[in-house]
C-alpha positions as CSV (number, residue, x, y, z in Angstrom):
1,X,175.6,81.4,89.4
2,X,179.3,81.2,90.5
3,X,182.4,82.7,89.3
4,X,182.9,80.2,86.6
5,X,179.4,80.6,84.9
6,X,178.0,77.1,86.9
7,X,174.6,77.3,88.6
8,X,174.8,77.6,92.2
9,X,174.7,74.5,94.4
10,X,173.0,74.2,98.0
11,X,176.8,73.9,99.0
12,X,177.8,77.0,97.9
13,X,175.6,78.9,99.5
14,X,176.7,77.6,103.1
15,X,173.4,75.7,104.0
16,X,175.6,72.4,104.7
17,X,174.0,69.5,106.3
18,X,176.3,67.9,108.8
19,X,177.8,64.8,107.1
20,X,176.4,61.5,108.0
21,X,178.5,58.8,110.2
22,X,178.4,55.6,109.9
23,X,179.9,52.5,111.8
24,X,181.0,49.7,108.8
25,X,179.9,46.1,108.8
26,X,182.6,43.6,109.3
27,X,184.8,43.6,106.3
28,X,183.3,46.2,104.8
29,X,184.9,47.6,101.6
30,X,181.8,49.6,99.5
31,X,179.5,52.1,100.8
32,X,175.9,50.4,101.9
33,X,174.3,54.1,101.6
34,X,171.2,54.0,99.1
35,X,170.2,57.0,97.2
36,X,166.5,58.7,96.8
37,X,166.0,56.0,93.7
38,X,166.3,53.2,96.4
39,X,169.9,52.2,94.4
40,X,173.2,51.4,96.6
41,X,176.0,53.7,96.2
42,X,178.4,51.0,95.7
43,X,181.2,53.2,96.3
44,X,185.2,52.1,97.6
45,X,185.4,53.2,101.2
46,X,188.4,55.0,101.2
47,X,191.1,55.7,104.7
48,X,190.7,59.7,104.6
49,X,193.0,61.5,107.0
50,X,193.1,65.0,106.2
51,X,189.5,65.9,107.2
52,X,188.3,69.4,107.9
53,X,187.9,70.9,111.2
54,X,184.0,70.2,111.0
55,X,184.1,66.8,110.9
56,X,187.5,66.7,113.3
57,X,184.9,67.9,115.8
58,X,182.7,65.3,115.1
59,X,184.8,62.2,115.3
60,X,188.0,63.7,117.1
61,X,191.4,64.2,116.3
62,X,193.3,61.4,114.4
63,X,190.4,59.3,114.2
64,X,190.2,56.7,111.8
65,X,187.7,57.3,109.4
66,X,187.0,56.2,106.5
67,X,185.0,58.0,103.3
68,X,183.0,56.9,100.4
69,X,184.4,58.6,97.0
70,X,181.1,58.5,95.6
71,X,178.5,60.0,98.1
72,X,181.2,60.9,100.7
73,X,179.1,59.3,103.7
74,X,181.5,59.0,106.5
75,X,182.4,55.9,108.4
76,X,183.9,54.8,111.7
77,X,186.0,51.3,111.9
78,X,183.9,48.2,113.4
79,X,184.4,48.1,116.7
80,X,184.4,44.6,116.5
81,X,187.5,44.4,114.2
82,X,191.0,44.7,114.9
83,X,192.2,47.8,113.1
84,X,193.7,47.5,109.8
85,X,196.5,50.1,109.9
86,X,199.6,49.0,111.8
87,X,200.0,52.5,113.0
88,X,196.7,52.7,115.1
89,X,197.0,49.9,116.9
90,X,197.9,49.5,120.5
């Protein structure tokens, strides 16, 4: 048990997967990721750009990247597509 009286999660005890990565479909606004029930998440992909220095390493610094709020499953931008923010584009 923690601090505030809740059970313990496998997160708390630092046994952390590394998180999975993605690449999205084209025009791809919900998360595609289905559960151990066989459902679809569903969940609004979301721009994130404060990451932790885990994933940094993963995907590199400034990366676009995008995160599902639901089962926060990391994805990258089509490649395919032209990016959608003005700032990342060359």
């Amino acid at each position: 048990m923690t601090e505030t009286g809740a059970p313990a999660t496998a997160q708390d005890q630092g046994s952390k997967a590394p998180p999975t990565i993605k690449v999205r479909k084209p025009h791809q606004r919900a998360c595609d990721e289905k559960d151990a029930k066989g459902q679809v998440c569903c969940g609004h992909l979301k721009r994130w750009y404060e990451y932790p220095s885990e994933v940094e390493a993963l995907v590199g610094k400034n990366a676009e990247i995008y995160r599902c709020e639901n089962c926060k499953v990391l994805y990258r931008p089509n490649p395919k597509e032209m990016p959608r923010s003005y700032t990342q584009r060359y």
